[in-house]
C-alpha positions in Angstrom: -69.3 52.1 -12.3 -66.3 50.3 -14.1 -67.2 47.6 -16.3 -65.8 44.7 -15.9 -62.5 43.5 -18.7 -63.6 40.7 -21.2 -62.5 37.2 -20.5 -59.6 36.6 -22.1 -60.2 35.1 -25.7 -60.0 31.0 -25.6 -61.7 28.0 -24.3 -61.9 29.5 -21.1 -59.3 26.9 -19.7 -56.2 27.9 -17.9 -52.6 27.6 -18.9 -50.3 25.1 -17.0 -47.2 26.4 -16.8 -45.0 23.0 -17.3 -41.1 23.4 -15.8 -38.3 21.9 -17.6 -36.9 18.6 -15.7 -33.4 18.9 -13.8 -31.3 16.5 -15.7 -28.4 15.8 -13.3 -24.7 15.4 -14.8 -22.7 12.6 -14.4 -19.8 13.7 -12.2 -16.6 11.6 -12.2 -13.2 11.6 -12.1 -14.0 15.5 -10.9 -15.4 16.7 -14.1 -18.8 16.6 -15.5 -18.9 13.4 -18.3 -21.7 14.7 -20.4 -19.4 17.4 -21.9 -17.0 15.1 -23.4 -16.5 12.4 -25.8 -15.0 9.3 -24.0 -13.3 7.2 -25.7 -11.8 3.6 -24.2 -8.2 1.5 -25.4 -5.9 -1.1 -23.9 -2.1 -0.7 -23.5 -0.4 -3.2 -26.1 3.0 -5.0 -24.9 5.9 -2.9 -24.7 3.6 0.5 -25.0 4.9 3.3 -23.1 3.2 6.6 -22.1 4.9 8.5 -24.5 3.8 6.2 -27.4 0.2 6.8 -25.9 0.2 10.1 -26.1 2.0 10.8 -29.5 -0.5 8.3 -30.8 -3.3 11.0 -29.8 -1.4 13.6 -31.5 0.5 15.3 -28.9 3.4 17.2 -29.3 6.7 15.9 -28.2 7.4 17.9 -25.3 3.8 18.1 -24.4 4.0 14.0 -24.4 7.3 14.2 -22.3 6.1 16.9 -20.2 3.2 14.6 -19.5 4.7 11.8 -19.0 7.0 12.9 -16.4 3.9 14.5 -14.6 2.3 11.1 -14.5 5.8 9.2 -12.9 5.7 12.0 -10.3 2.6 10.8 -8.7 2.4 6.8 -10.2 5.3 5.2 -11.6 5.1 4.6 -15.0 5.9 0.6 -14.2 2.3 0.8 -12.9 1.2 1.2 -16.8 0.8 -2.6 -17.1 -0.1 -4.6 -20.5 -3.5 -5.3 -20.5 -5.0 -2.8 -18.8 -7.3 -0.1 -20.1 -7.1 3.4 -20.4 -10.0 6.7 -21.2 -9.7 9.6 -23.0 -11.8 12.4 -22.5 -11.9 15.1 -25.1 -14.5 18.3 -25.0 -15.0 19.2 -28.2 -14.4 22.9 -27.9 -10.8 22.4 -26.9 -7.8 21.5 -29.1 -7.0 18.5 -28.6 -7.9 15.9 -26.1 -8.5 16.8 -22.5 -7.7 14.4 -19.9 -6.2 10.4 -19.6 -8.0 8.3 -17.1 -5.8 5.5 -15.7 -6.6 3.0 -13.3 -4.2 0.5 -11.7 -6.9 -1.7 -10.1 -10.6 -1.0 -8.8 -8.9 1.1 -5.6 -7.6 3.9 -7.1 -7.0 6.5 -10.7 -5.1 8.9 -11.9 -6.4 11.4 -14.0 -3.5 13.6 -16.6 -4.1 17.1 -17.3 -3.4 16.9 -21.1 -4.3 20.3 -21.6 -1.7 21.4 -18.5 -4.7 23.1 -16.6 -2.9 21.6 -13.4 -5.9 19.8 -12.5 -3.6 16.3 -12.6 -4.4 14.3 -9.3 -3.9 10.9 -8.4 -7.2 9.7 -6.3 -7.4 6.7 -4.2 -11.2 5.8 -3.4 -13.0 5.6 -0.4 -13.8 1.7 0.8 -17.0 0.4 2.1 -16.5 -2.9 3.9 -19.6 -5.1 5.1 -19.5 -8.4 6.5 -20.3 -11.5 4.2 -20.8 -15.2 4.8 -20.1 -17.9 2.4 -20.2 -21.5 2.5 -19.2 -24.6 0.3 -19.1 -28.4 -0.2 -15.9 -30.1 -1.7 -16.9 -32.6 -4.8 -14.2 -32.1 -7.2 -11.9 -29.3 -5.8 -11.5 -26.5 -3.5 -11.7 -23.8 -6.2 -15.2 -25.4 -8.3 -16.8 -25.4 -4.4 -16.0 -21.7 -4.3 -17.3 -20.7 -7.8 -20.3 -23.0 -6.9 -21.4 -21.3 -3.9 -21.3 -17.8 -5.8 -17.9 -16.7 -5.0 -14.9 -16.0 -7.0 -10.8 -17.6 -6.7 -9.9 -14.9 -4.5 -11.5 -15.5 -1.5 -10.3 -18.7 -2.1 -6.9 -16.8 -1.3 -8.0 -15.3 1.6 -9.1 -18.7 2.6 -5.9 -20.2 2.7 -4.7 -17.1 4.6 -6.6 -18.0 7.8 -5.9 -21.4 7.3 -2.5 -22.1 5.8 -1.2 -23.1 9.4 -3.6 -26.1 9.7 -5.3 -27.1 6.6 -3.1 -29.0 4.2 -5.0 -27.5 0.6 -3.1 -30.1 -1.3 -5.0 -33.3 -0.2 -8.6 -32.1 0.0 -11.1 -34.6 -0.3 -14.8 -35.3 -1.6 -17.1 -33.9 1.1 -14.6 -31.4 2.8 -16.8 -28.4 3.4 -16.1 -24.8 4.7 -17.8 -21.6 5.7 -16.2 -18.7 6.1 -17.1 -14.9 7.4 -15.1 -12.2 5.7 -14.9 -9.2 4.6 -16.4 -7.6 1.3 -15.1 -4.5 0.2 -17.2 -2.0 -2.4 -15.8 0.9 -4.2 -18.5 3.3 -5.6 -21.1 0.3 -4.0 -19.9 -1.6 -6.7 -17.8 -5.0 -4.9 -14.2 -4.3 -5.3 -12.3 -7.0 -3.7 -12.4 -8.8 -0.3 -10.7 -8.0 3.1 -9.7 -10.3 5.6 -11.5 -13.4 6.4 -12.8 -12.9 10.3 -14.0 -16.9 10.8 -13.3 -19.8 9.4 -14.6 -23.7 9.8 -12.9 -26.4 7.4 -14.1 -29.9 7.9 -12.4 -32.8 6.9 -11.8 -36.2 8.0 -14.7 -35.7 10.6 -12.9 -32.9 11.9 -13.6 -29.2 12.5 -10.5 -26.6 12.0 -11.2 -23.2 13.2 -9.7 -19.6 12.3 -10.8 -16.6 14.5 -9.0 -13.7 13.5 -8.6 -11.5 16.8 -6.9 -8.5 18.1 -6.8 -7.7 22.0 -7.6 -4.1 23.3 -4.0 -3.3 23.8 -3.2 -4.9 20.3 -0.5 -7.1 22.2 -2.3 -10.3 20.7 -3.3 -10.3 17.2 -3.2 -12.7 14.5 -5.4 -16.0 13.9 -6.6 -18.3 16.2 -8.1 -21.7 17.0 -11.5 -22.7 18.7 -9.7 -22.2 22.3 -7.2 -19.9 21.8 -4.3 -21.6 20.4 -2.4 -19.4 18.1 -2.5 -20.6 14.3 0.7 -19.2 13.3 2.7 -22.3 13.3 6.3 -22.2 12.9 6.4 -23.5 9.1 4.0 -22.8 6.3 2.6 -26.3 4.8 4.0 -24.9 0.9 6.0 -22.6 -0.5 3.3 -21.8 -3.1 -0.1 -21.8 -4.0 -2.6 -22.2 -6.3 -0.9 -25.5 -7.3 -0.3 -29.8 -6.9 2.3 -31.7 -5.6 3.5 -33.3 -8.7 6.9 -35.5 -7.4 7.1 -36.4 -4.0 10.4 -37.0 -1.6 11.4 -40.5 -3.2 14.9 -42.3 -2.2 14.3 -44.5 -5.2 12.7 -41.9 -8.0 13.2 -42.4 -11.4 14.8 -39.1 -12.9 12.7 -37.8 -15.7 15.2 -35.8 -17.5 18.8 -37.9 -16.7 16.8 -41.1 -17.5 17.9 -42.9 -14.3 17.0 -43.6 -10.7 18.2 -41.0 -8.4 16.8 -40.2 -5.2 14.7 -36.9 -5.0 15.4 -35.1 -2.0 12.0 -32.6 -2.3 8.6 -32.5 -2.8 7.5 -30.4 -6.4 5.0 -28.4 -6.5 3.3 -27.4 -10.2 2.5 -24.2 -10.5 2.1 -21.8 -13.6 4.8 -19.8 -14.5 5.3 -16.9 -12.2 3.5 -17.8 -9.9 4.8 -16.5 -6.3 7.3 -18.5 -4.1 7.0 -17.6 -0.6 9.5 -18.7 2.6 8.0 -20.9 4.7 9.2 -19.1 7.9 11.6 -16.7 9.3 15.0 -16.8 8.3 18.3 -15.6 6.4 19.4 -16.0 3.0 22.4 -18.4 3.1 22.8 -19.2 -0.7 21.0 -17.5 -3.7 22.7 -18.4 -7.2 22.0 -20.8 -10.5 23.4 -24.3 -10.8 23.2 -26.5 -14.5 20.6 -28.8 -12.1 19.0 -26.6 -9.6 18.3 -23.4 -11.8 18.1 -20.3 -10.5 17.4 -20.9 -6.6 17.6 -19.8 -3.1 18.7 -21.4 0.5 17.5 -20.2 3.9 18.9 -21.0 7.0 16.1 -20.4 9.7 18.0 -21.5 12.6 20.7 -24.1 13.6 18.2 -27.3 13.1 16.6 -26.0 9.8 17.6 -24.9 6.4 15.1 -24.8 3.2 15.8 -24.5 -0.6 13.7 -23.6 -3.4 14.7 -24.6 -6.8 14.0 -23.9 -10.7 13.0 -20.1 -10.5 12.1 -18.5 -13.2 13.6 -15.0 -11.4 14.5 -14.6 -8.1 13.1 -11.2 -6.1 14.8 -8.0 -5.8 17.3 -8.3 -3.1 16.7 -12.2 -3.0 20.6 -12.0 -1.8 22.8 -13.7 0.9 22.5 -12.2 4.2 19.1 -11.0 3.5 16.4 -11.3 6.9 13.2 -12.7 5.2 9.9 -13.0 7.6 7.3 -16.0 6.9 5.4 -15.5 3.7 7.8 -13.3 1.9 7.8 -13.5 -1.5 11.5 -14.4 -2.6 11.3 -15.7 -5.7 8.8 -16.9 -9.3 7.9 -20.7 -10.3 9.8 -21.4 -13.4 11.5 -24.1 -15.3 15.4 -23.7 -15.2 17.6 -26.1 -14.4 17.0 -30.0 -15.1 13.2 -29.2 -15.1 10.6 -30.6 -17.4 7.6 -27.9 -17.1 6.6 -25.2 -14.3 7.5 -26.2 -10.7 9.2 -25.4 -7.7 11.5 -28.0 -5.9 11.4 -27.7 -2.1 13.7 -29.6 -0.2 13.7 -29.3 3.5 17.1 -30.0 6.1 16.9 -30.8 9.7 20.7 -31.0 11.5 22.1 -30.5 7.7 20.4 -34.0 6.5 17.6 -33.5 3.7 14.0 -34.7 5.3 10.3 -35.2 3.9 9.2 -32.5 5.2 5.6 -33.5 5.0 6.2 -36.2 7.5 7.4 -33.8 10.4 5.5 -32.8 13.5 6.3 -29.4 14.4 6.1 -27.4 17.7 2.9 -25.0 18.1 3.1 -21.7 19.0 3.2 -19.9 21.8 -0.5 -20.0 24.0 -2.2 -16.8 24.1 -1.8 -15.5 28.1 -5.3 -16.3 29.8 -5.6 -13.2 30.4 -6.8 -12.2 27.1 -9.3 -15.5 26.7 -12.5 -14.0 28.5 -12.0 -11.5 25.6 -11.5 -14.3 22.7 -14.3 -15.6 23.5 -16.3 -13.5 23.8 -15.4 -12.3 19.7 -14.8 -16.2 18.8 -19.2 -16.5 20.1 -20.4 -14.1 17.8 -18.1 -15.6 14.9 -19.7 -19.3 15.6 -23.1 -17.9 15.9 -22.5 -16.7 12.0 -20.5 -19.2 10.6 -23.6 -22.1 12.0 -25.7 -19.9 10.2 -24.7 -21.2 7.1 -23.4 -24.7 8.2 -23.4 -27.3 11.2 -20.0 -28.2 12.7 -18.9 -32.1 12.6 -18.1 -32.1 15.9 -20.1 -30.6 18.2 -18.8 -28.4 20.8 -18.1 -29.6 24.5 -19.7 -28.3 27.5 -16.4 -26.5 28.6 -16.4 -25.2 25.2 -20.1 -23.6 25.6 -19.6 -21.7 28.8 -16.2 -21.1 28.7 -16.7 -17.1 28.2 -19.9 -17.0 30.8 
């Protein structure tokens, strides 16, 4: 018989065997972060790349070599004051490793500094969901947005459905708007917003409607209202945004600068400087110079009854030049102060038949009616739309019956 082996010596208890945890690296910018030091720094004014670079300690024609690597996939223009840059540097290599650039939320570019070839310019992939917001004027458009948990910029996209019909430069106390648009995430962080979808504005105890719609065979595309009717009028109401009508059209207007009365044929706008000056509608350059009084401006002729000017530029556009085809919200010039200006505005003066007009005062045509064809499929869209933007407001006026079972 074979005895049996001894116990092992101990308390009789048996070992548990423990594994280590899986501790997952952070992968971005197509390396692993946890092997490098990162370090974070904003371009000054008037920094180049080069100056970056030599400032880590590069070698001249490493920097240059570099350099010209990064204007072959992003123009170095895109390195803008302000912005922020990363270096990432492994500590086993001489030197640092790579330069992480981002223009804006969309999109890097990440520079090989050790010329591994592993430079790429990435743009990222965009998530876009739905969202609904709503708002009650008190004080001004932009404090309703901020206090209904938004930011400025759908403010911006606001205007964009609406600029055809709402005039933004007289809203009043208990105007209110709701809006469906469309929120765009980057790494399901929230990048920016798309297009807004629906809009409702209410004022003066009325209700202006936005649907934004595209037809099956794309012939029909663009905003438009509650029964169809296109939005895209043939005049924007402003050259500009984000800014007050500071001097209206006045025959007898007290010049501010020649110290007399002289009429003002235009309606200012304030604006900060720089701030974008778009055309109001189609058209041709017909004049684009600088005058002692007018500043840096331009003139466009949009057909034989109308002509508009826009005055004290800071800078006009590139190619801002007679004989060049603008479309309707081209940006053609920058609000500054030359001429015979006191602060920050633009001067738009309007013609009709070659005599200036207020232009705030003038009816203009509509658009073209979407064919019927195409309604049964509008409304079927602009339903859905209503059923979410009365989910987070009621309409002033209600709709009619025709309106209700129009798309049955």
């Amino acid at each position: 018989m074979v005895a049996a082996s001894p116990p092992p010596p101990g308390d009789g208890k048996q070992v548990q065997l423990q594994a280590f945890p899986i501790i997952e690296p952070t992968v971005r910018y197509g390396v692993a972060l946890d092997t490098f030091s990162l370090s974070l720094d904003t371009i000054q004014f008037g920094q180049t790349l080069s100056d970056i670079l030599l400032g880590m300690g590069m070698e001249p024609l490493d920097a240059l070599r570099s350099s010209n690597t990064f204007n072959d996939m992003l123009d170095v223009r895109n390195l803008r004051a302000g912005l922020t840059y990363q270096v990432l540097d492994d500590p086993d290599t001489k030197g640092p490793d790579y330069m992480i650039y981002s223009p804006s939320v969309y999109r890097y570019l990440k520079l090989d500094l050790q010329n591994g070839g592993q430079d790429e310019y990435v743009k990222l992939p965009i998530r876009v969901e739905e969202g609904l917001a709503a708002g009650k004027i008190e004080s001004s458009l932009w404090n309703a947005m901020v206090d209904s948990g938004h930011s400025f910029a759908l403010t911006d996209k606001m205007e964009d459905a609406l600029q055809w019909s709402v005039d933004f430069y007289h809203v009043q106390k208990g105007d209110a708007f709701q809006l469906v648009y469309e929120q765009e995430y980057v790494e399901d962080s929230e990048a920016g917003f798309g297009r807004v979808k629906a809009a409702r504005y209410s004022t003066g105890g009325k209700d202006i409607y936005a649907f934004y719609f595209v037809s099956k065979d794309s012939t029909q595309q663009g905003y438009f209202g509650l029964d169809g009717q296109p939005k895209d009028a043939l005049f924007l109401k402003a050259p500009v945004r984000y800014s007050r009508i500071s001097s209206r059209f006045n025959l007898r207007r007290f010049h501010p600068v020649q110290r007399r009365v002289k009429p003002h044929l235009g309606t200012d706008y304030a604006a900060p400087y720089g701030t974008p000056i778009v055309a109001v509608a189609n058209g041709t350059i017909s004049k684009s110079g600088r005058t002692r009084g007018n500043g840096i401006y331009v003139k466009i002729r949009h057909d034989k009854r109308y002509s508009t000017q826009y005055l004290h530029m800071q800078k006009r556009a590139p190619g801002m030049v007679v004989g060049k085809r603008v479309n309707q919200g081209d940006v053609i010039g920058y609000v500054g102060s030359t001429g015979l200006a006191t602060g920050p505005h633009v001067c738009f003066r309007f013609w009709e038949n070659g005599r200036q007009v207020d232009h705030t005062r003038l009816n203009f045509p509509d658009a073209e009616p979407m064919p019927e064809e195409y309604l049964p499929e509008f409304f079927e869209l602009r339903d859905t739309y209503l059923a979410q933007l009365n989910s987070v407001g009621d309409p002033i006026e209600k709709p009619s019956e025709d309106d209700a079972t129009v798309s049955k």
